[in-house]
C-alpha positions as CSV (number, residue, x, y, z in Angstrom):
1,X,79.8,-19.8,211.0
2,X,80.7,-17.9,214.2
3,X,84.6,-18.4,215.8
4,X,84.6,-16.9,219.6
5,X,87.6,-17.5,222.4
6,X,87.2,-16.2,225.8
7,X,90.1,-16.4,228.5
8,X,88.9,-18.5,231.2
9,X,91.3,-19.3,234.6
10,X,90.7,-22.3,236.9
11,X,92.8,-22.5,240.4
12,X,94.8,-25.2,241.3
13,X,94.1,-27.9,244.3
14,X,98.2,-27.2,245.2
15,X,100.9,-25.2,244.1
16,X,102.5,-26.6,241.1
17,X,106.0,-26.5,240.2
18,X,108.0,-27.7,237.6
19,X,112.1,-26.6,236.7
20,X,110.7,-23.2,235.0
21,X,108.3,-22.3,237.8
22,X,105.5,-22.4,240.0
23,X,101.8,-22.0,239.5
24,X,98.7,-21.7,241.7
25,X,96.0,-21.4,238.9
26,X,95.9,-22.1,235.2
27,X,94.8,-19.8,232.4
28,X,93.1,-21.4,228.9
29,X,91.3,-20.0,226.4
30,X,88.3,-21.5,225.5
31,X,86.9,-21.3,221.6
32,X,83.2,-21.9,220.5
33,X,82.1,-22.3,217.0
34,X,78.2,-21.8,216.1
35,X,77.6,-23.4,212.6
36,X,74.5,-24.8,211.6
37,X,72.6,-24.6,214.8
38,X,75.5,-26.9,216.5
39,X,77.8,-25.6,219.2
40,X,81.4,-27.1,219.7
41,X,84.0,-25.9,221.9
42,X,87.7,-26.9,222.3
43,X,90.2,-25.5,224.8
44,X,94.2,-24.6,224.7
45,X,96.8,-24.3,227.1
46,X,98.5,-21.0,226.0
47,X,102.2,-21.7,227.1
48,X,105.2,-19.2,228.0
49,X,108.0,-21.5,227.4
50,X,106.4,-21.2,223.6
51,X,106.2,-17.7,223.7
52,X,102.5,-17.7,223.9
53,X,100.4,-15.5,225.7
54,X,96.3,-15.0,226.4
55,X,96.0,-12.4,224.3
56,X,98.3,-13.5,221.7
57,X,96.6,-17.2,221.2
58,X,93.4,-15.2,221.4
59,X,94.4,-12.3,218.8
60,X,95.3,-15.7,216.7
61,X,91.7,-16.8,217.0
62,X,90.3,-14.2,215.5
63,X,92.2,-14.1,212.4
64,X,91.1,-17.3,212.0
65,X,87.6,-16.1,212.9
66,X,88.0,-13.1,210.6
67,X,89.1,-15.1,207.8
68,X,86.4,-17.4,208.1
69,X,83.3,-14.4,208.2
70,X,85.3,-12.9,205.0
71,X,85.7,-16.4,203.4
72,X,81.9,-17.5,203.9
73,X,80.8,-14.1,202.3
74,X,82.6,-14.7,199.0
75,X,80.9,-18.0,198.6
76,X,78.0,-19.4,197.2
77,X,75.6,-19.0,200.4
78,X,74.7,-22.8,200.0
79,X,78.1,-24.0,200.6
80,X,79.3,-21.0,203.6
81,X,75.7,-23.2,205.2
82,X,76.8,-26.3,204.3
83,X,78.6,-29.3,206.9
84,X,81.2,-28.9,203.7
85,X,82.3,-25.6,205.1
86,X,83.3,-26.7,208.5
87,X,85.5,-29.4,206.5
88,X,87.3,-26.4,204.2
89,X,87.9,-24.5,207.0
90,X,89.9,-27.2,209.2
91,X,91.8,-28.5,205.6
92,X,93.3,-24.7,205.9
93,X,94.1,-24.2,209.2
94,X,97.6,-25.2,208.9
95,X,98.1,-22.0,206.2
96,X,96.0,-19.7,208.4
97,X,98.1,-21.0,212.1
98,X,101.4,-22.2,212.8
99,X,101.3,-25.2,215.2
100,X,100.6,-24.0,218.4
101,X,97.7,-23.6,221.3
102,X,95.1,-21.1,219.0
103,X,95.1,-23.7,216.2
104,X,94.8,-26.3,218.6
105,X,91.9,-25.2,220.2
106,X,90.1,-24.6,217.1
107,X,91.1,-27.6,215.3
108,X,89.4,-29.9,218.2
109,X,86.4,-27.6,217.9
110,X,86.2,-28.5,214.1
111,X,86.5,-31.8,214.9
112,X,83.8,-32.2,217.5
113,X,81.7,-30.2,215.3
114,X,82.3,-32.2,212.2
115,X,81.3,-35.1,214.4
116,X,78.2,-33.6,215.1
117,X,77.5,-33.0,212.0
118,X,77.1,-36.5,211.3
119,X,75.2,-37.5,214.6
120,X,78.4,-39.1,215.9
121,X,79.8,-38.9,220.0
122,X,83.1,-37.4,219.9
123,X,85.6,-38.8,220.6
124,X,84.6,-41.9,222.3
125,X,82.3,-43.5,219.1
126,X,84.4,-41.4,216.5
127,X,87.4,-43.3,217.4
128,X,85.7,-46.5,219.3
129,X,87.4,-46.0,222.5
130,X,86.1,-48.4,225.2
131,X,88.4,-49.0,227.6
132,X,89.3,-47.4,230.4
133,X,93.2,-45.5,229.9
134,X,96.1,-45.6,232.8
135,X,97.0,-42.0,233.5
136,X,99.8,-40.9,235.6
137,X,99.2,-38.6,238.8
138,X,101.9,-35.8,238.7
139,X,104.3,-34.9,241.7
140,X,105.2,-31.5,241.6
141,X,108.7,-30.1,242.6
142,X,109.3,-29.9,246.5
143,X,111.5,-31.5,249.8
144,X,112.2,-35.0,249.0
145,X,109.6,-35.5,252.3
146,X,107.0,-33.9,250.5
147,X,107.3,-35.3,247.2
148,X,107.3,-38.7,249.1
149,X,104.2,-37.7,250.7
150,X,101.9,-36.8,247.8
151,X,103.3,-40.1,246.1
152,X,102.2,-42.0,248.8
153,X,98.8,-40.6,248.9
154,X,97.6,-40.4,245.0
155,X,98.8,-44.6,245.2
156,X,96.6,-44.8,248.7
157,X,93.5,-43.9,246.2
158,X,95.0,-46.4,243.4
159,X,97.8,-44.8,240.9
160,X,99.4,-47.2,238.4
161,X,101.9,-44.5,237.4
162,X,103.4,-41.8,238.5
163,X,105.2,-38.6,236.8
164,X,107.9,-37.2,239.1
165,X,108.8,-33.8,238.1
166,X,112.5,-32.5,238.7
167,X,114.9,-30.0,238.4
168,X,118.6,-29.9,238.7
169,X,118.5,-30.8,242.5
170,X,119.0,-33.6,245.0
171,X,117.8,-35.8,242.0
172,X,118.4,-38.6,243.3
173,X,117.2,-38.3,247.2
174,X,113.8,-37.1,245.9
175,X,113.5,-40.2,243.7
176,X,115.0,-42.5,246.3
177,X,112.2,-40.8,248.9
178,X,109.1,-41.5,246.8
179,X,110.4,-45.1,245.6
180,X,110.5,-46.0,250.0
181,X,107.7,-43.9,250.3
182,X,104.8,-46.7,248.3
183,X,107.6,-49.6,248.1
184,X,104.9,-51.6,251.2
185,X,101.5,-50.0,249.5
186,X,101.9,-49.7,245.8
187,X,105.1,-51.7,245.0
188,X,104.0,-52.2,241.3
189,X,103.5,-48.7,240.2
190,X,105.7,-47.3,237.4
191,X,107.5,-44.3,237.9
192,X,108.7,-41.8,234.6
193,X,110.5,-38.4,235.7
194,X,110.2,-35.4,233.9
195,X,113.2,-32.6,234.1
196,X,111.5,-30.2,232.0
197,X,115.2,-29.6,230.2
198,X,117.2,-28.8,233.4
199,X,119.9,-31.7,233.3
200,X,121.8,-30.2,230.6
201,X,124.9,-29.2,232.6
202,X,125.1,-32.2,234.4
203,X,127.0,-35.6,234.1
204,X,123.8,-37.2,232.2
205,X,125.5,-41.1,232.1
206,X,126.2,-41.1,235.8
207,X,122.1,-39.9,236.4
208,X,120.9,-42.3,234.1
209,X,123.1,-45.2,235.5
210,X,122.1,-44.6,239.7
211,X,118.4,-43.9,237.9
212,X,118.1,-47.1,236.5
213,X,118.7,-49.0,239.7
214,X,115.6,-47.2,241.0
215,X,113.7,-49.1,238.4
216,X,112.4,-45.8,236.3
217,X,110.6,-46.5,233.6
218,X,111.7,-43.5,231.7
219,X,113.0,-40.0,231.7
220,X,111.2,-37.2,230.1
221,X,113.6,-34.0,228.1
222,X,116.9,-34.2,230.5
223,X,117.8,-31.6,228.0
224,X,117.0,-28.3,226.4
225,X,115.9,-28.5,222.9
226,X,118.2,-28.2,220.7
227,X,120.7,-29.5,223.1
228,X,119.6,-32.7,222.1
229,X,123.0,-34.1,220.5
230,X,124.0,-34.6,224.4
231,X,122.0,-37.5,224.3
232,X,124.4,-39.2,221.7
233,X,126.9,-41.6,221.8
234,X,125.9,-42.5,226.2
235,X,124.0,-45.3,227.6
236,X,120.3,-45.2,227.9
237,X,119.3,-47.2,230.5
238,X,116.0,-45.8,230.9
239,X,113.8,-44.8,227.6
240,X,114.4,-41.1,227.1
241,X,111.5,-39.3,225.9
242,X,111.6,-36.0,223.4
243,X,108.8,-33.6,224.6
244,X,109.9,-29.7,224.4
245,X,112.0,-30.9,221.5
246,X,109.3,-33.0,219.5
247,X,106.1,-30.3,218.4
248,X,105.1,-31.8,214.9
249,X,106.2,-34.8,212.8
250,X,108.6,-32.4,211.1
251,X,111.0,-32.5,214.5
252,X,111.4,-35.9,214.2
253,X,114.1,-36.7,211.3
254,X,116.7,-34.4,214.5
255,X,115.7,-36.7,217.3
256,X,116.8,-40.2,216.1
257,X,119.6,-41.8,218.4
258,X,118.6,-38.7,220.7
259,X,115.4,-40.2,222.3
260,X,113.3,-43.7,222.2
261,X,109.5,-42.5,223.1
262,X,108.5,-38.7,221.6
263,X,105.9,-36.8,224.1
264,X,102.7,-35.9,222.1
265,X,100.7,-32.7,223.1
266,X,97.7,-31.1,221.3
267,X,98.8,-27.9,222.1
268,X,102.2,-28.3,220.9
269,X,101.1,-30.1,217.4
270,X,98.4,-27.4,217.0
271,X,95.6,-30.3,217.3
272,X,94.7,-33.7,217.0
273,X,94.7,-33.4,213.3
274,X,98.4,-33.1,213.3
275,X,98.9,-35.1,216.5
276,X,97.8,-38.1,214.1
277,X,100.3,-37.2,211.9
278,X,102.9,-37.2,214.5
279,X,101.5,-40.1,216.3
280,X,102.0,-42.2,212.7
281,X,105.1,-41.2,211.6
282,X,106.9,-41.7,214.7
283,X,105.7,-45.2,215.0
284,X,107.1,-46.0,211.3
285,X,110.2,-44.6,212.2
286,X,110.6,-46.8,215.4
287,X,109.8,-44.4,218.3
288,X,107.2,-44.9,220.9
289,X,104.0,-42.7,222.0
290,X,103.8,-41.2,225.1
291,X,100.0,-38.8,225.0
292,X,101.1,-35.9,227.4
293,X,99.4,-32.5,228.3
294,X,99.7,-28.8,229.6
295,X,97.4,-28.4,232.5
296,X,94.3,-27.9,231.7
297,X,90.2,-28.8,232.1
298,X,88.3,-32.7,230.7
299,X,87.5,-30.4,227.6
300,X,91.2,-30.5,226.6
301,X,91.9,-33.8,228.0
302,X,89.0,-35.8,225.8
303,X,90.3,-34.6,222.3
304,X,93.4,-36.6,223.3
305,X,91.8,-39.9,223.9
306,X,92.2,-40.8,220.8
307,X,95.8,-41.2,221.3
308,X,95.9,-41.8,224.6
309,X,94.2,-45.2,224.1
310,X,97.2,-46.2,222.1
311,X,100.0,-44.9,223.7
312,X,102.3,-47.1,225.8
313,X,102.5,-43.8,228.3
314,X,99.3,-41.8,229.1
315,X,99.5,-38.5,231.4
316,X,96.2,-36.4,231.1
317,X,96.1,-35.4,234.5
318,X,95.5,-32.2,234.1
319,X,91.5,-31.9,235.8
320,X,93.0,-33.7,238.6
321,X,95.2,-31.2,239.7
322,X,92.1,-28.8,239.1
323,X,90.4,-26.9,242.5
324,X,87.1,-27.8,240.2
325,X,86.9,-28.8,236.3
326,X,84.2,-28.2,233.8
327,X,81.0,-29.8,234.7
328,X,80.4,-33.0,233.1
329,X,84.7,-33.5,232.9
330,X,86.5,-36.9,232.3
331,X,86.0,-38.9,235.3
332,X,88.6,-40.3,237.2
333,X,89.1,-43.6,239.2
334,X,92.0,-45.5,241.0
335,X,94.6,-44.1,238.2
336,X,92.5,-44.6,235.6
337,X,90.8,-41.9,233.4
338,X,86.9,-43.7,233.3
339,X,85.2,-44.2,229.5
């Protein structure tokens, strides 16, 4: 078995900003893992907020890789050639990474290639996904005009949903802009609003009150993690959902009364093997799935299907704010990511 990342960096179509920052590209690392003649790849968002870096995720990989070469040597040669090697190698992952982008990129590598392995389409046959999934468009941070304006246009060419991102600022008269803004053309379409933690300071039950009578459909970590007890003992008139603060099902037990939907991300879970976990075990304990992303290409985007074709939110819009994707990427149509 051979383990390989490379850093690869794809350009945005428009600046991107969110309360931490602005972007005009995106970097991921890409992993490959030859085993048996068969080639599968899996891709990971490396993300600063996490303290992750390039070469850090990428210096991860190839412990894992190292480990892997040094593993298969001490074995019996039939089993290091084996389909049952690919199997031992993703049952360890969890002692060789901490959750995080480098195990998530190799995990959904393992998977596809265990799929493979058995002739099967991943994910789309492995998991019978046939319909095609709602995704929201994302509205990056800008004038209340402007915001309004890309609004308007992702619903001229059909969006069911859209993810307003926000900071600490004129909160309000940007949402009050894009709700007139596709009230004639698109008066149906959900909106969910995403501070990215910067409402911390502010007086959270007068927001959520004039935020409700804008018909929201839910707001996305007002607060920084572990600032989550703010959320306690207010009103929630619109869902509140746990992203920076929910990474693995072991976050959940601290988020109870806190939050109603939890944010799912493969690179935050360290891959769709835990993502299931997560996906499980916050459903038993009474909190709804929303399948999220970091920006990134259709190879990151399809191991999430999975998920995403249960969730009650789905935002995997991360090749349509791409300059270009992979070729062959998830295709998308009138909000709607195409199976």
């Amino acid at each position: 078995m051979k383990i390989t990342a490379i850093h690869e960096q794809f350009p945005l179509a428009r600046s991107f900003t969110i309360s931490r920052g602005s972007r005009t590209h995106v970097d991921v690392v890409k992993v490959t893992i030859e085993h048996n003649g068969i080639i599968a790849e899996g891709e990971c968002t490396p993300y600063a907020r996490y303290g992750e870096t390039v070469e850090s995720v990428i210096e991860q990989i190839k412990h894992v890789a190292n480990h892997a070469e040094h593993h298969s040597s001490l074995h019996d040669s039939d089993l290091s050639s084996s389909d049952l090697y690919s199997v031992e190698l993703h049952k360890s992952l969890p002692q060789l990474l901490s959750a995080g982008a480098a195990r998530n990129a190799i995990d959904c590598a393992l998977w596809r290639l265990e799929q493979q392995q058995k002739g099967i389409d991943f994910p789309t046959q492995s998991f019978d996904i046939q319909s095609n999934i709602i995704t929201a468009m994302t509205v990056s941070i800008d004038t209340p005009e402007i915001m309004a304006e890309q609004a308007r246009e992702y619903c001229e060419i059909g969006a069911k949903l859209l993810k307003v991102k926000l900071d600490s600022e004129q909160i309000i008269e940007r949402v009050k802009a894009i709700r007139t803004a596709i009230q004639v053309i698109a008066p149906d379409t959900k909106i969910i609003l995403d501070a990215n933690e910067a409402w911390g300071e502010l007086d959270l039950n007068a927001i959520f009150s004039q935020l409700a009578e804008l018909n929201i459909a839910m707001i996305e970590q007002p607060v920084a993690k572990g600032e989550d007890n703010k959320l306690l003992g207010i009103p929630h008139p619109v869902p509140v959902c746990a992203d920076e603060s929910c990474h693995t099902s072991q976050d959940l037990a601290l988020l109870l009364g806190c939050y109603e939907m939890v944010n799912i991300k493969l690179d935050k879970t360290g891959g769709l093997t835990e993502a299931l976990a997560l996906e499980s075990k916050a459903i038993e304990m009474g909190f709804t799935v929303m399948m999220g992303c970091m920006l990134g290409t259709s190879l990151a985007m399809e191991a999430a299907l999975p998920i995403a074709a249960r969730a009650e939110i789905v935002d995997l819009d991360g090749p349509v704010l791409l300059a270009h994707d992979r070729e062959n990427g998830l295709r998308y149509q009138s909000g709607y990511i195409v199976i």
